[in-house]
C-alpha positions in Angstrom: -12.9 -58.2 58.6 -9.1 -59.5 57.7 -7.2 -60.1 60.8 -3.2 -59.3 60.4 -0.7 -61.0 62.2 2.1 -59.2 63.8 5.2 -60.5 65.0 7.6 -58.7 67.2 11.1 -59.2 68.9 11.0 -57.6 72.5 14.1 -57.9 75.0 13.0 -59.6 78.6 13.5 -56.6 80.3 10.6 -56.1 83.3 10.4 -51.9 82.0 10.2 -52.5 78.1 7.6 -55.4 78.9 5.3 -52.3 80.6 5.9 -50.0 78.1 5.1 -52.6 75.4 1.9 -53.8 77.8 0.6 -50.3 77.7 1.2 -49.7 74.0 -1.0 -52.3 73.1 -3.9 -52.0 75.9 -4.0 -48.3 74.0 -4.4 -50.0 70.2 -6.9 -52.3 71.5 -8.4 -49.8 72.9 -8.3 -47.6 69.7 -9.4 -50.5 67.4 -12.4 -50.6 69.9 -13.3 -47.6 69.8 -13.6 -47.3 65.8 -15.3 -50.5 65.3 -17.8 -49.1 67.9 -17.7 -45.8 65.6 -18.2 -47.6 62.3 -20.6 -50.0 63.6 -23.1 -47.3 65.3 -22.6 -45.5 61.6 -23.9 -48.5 60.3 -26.7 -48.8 62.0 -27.8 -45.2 62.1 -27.4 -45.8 58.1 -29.9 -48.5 58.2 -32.4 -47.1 60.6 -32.8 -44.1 58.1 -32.9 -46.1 55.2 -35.8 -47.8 57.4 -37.6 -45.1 58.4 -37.4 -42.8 54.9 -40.3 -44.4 52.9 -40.1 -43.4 48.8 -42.5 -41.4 48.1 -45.1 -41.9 45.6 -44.5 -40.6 42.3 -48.3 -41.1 41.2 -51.7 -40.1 42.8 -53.2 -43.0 44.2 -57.3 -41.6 45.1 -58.7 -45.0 47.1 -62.5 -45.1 47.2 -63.6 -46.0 51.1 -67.6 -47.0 51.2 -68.9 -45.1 54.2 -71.1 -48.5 54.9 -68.1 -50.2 55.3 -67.1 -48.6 58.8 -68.5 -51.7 61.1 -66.4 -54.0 59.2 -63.6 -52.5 58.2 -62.6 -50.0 60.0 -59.7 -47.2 59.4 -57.5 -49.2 61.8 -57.3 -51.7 58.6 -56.4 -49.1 56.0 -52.6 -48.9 54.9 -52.5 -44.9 54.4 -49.2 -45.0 53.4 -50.2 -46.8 49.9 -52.5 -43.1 49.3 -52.1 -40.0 48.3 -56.3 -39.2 48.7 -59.1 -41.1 50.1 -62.6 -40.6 48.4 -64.6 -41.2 51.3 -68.1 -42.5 49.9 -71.0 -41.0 49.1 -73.0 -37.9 50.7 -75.4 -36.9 48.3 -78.4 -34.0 47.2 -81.7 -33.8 47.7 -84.2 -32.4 44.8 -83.6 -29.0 46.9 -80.3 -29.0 46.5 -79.5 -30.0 50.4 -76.9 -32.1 50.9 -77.6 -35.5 52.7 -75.2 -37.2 54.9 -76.0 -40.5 56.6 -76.1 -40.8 60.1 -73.6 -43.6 59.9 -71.2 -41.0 57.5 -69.7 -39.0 59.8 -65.8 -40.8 60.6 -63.5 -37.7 62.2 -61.0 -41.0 63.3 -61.0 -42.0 60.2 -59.9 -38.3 58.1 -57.4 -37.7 61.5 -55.7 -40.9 61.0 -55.4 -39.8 56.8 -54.4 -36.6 57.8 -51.6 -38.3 60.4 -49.9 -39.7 57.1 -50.3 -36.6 55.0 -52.9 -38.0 53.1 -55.8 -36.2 51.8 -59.6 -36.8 52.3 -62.3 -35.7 49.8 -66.0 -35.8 50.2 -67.5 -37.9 47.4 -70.8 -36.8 46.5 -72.7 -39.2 44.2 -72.2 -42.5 43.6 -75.2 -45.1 41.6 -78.3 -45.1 42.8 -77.5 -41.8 44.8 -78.0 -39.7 42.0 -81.6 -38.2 41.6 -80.9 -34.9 43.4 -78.4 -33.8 40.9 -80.8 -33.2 38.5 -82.9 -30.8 39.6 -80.5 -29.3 41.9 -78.4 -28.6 39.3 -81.0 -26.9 37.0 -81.6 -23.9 39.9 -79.1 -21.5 40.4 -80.8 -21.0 44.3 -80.7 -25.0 44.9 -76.7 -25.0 43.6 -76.2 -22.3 45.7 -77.8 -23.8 48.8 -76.1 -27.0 48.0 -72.6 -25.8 47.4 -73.2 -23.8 50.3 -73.4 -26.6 52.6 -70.8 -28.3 50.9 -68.8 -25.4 51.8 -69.6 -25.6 55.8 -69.2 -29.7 55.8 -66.0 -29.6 54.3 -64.7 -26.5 56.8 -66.5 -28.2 59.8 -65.2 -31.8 59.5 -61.7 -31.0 58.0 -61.9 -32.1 54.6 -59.7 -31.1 52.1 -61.7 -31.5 49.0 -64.9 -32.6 47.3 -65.3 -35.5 44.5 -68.5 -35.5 42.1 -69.8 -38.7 41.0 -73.1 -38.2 39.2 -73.7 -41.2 37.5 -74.4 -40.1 35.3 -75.4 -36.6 33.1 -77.9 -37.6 30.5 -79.1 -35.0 28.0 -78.2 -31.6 26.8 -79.9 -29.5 29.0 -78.4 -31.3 32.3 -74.9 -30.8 30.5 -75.1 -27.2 30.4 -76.7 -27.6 34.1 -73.9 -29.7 35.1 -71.7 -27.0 34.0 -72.5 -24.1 35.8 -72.4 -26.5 38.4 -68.6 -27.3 38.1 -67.7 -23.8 37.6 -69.5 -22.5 41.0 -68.1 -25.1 43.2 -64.8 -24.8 41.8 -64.9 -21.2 42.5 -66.2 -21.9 46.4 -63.9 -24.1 47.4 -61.0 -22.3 46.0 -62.0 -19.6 47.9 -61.6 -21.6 51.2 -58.6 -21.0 53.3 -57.6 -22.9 52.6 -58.1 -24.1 48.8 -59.9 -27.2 48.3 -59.6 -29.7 45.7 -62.0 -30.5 43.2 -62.2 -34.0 41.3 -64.6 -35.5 39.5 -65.1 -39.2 38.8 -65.8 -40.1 34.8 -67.4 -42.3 32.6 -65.0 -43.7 30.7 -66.1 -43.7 27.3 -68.7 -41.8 24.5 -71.8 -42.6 25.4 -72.7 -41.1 28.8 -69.2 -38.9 28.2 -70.8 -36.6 25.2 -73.0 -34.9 27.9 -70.5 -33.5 29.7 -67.9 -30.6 28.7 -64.8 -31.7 29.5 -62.8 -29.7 27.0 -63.8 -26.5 28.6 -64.6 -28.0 32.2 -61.1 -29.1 32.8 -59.3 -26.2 34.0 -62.2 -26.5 37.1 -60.9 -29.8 38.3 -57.7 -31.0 40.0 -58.1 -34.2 38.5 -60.8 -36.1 36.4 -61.0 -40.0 36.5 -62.1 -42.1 34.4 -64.1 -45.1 35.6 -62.5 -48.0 33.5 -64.5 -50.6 35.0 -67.4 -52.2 34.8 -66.9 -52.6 31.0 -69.2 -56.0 31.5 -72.4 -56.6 33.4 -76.1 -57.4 33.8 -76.1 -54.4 31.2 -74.3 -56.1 28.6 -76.0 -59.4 26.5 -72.7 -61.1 26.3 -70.0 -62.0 28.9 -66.3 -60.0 28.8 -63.5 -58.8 31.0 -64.9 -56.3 34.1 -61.4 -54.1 33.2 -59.4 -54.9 30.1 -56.5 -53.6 29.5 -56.9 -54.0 25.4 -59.8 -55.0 23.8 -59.8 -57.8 21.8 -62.2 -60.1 19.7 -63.6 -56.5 18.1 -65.6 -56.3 21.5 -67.7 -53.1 21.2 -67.8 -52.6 24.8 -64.1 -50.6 25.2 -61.3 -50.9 27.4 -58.8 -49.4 29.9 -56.8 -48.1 26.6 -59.9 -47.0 24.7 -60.5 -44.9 27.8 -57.5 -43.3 28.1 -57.3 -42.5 23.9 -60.8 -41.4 24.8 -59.5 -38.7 27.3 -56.9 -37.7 25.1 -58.9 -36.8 22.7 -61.3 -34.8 24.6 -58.9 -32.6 25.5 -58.1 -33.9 29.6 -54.4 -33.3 30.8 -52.8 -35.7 31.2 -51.7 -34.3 34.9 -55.1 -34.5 35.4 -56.0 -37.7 34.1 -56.8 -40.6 36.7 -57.7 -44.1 35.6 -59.8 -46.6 37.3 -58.3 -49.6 39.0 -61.2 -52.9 39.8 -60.4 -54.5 43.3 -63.3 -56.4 42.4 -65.2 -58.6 39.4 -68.1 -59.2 37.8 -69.0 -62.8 37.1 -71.5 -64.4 33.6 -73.3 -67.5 33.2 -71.2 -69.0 30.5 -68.3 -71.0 29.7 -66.4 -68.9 27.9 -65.2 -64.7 27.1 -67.8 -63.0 24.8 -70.3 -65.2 25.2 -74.1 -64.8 25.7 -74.7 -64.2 29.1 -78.0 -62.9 31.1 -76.9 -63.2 34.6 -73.6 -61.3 36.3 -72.6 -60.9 39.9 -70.4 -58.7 41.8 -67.5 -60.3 44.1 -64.7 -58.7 45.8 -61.1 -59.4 45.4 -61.2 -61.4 48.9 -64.5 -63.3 47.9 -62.5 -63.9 44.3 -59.4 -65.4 46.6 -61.6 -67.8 48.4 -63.1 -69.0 44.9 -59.7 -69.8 43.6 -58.6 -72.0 47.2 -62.0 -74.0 46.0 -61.3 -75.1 42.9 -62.1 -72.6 40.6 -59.5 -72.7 37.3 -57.3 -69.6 36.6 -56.8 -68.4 33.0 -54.7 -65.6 31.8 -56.0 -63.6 28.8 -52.3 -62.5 26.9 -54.6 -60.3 24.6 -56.4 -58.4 27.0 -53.7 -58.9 29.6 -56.3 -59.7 32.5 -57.4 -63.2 34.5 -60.5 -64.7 34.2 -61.5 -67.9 36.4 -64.1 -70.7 35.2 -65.8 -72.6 38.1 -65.4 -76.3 38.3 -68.6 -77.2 36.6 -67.5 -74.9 33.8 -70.9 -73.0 33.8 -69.8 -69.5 35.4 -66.8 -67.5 34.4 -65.8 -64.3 36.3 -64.1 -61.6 35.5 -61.6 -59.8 37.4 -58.0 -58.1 38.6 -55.4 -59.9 40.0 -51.4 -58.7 41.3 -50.3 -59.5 37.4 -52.9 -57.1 36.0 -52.6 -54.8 38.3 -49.2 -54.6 38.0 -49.4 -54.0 34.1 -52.2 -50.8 34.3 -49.8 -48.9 36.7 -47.0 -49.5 34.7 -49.5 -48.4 31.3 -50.2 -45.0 33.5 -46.0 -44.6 34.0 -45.7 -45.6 30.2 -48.5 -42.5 29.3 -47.6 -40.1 32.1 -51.0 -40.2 33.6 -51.6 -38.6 37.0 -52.5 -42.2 38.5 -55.3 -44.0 39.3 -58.2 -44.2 41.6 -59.4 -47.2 43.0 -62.6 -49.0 43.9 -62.9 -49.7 46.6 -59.6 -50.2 49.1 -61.8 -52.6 51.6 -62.5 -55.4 49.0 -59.2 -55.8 48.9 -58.0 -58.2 52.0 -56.1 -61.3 51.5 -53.9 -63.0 53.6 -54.1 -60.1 56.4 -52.7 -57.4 53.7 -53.7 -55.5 50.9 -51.8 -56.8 48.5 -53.5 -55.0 45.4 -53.0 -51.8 46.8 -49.7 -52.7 48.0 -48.8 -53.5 44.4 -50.1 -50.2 43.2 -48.0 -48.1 45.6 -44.6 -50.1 45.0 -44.7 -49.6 41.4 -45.7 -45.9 41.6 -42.8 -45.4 44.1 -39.6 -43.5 43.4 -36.6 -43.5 45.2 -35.9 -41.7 48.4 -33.5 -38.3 48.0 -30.0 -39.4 49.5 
């Protein structure tokens, strides 16, 4: 503020130096008044901007492990990085009844989603839960029974959708199965008042994708993600990245963009399309990318952050854009996601208009007291609040 300086002739007479007393006890009064005015418009202004979060222009579908509840509990979840949690995994029996743990049941945890608008689906799958769908897909009384009780969980316990994750449809005949499948939950929960949502998580590329119908399936699902992940394992004979961006060195074993041209060519919208993001790695017994390697182990984002405070070297691959980390003894490299990469696959869904991304799993991601993975995921899928 500029102060002015005012200079004024007054006659020494005891009435004018009243009436000049009271003229300026009023304009200090007056100046008071609007700096009071301007400054409680000031803060109002910045209590708004405070309080008015931008919303996220992307879905962001986080993965939370059911397991998980003793140790990280929904008190630790930042719901305001979400648009849907994937709560993980109920499951069917070979006569078609759905399974719920006893430890599965969380109502705090789908209230306090629900308390910041976000949405909670029931995932249904997941490995090694996965022998029911088989043969409960095959009989139209065991899909019945099964999407039946789907049905009454979801209405019970206040869920507002259901995710499939068979891992994964293998022949012909349990593509067609899977298929009448899709179409009769799709027209169940629809038929809920109100409407639930439908989603399914993918494989990512050709080989377990040919069994299933996506061209024609598509218009069943709210969204379909692709699991670009786990690209490198114990399944693989050589060592690579967990989630590349871009392949590189002609690796065979595809990528985060060999996904997505993948799902573009069979036929998924793209506002349907959802692509994975790894809070996790995969660690190889070798000394270097591509190769041989007989031995891999899964570690979390957290676990990863303690391995780097010990030693462990950082690298950056520019041509698959994604870290890597060699242990000291250079005999283990591992395979993983960090802020940088992260950052560059959210900005590659803005770049492609893709629906956004799922996420497994939010509770592997703790460092430093935050979640600073999915923290970077929801600022760069954030747009601007409406003035």
């Amino acid at each position: 503020m500029r102060t002015v300086k005012i200079s004024l002739k007054i006659k020494a007479s005891p009435s004018g130096l009243v009436v000049f007393s009271l003229v300026i006890i009023l304009l200090v009064l007056s100046c008071s008044q609007v700096s009071s005015q301007q400054k409680g418009k000031e803060f109002i202004q910045k209590e708004q901007a405070a309080v008015r979060q931008p919303k996220l222009a992307k879905v962001i579908m986080g993965y939370y492990p059911g397991w998980k509840k003793s140790e990280f509990s929904h008190g630790l979840i930042d719901f305001s990085c979400l648009t849907h949690l994937a709560h993980a995994f109920a499951w069917p029996d070979s006569n078609g009844n759905l399974i719920v743990g006893s430890n599965y049941l969380y109502p705090e945890l789908v209230a306090a989603a629900h308390n910041q608008s976000v949405k909670v689906l029931l995932s249904l799958g997941g490995w090694g839960n996965c022998d029911g769908f088989p043969p409960t897909a095959a009989s139209p009384e065991k899909r019945s029974r099964f999407i039946g009780q789907i049905v009454d969980f979801c209405r019970q316990n206040n869920y507002d959708g259901v995710d499939l994750d068979w891992e994964f449809v293998s022949d012909e005949q349990e593509r067609q199965n899977f298929s009448d499948l899709v179409r009769e939950l799709s027209a169940a929960l629809r038929a809920m008042n109100p409407p639930r949502l439908l989603t399914m998580a993918a494989p990512s590329g050709p080989y377990w994708g040919r069994w299933i119908n996506f061209e024609e399936l598509h218009p069943y699902f709210d969204y379909i993600s692709m699991m670009t992940y786990d690209y490198h394992g114990t399944w693989t004979d050589h060592s690579g990245h967990n989630s590349p961006l871009y392949t590189c060195q002609n690796d065979p074993c595809g990528s985060f963009d060999d996904s997505f041209t993948y799902a573009v060519i069979r036929e998924i919208p793209l506002d349907k399309l959802l692509l994975g993001i790894a809070f996790f790695g995969r660690s190889f017994n070798t000394d270097k990318l591509y190769g041989p390697s007989n031995q891999s182990q899964y570690y979390t984002y957290t676990d990863i952050q303690k391995l780097l405070a010990s030693g462990w070297k950082y690298n950056w691959d520019f041509c698959s854009q994604v870290p890597f980390l060699l242990s000291p003894s250079r005999t283990t490299l591992l395979s993983y996601d960090d802020i940088r990469s992260v950052f560059r696959k959210c900005h590659y869904v803005l770049d492609k208009g893709a629906a956004g991304v799922i996420i497994w799993e939010i509770t592997a991601d703790r460092h430093n007291g935050r979640p600073e993975l999915l923290q970077t995921v929801a600022r760069t899928f954030r747009r601007p609040a409406a003035k």
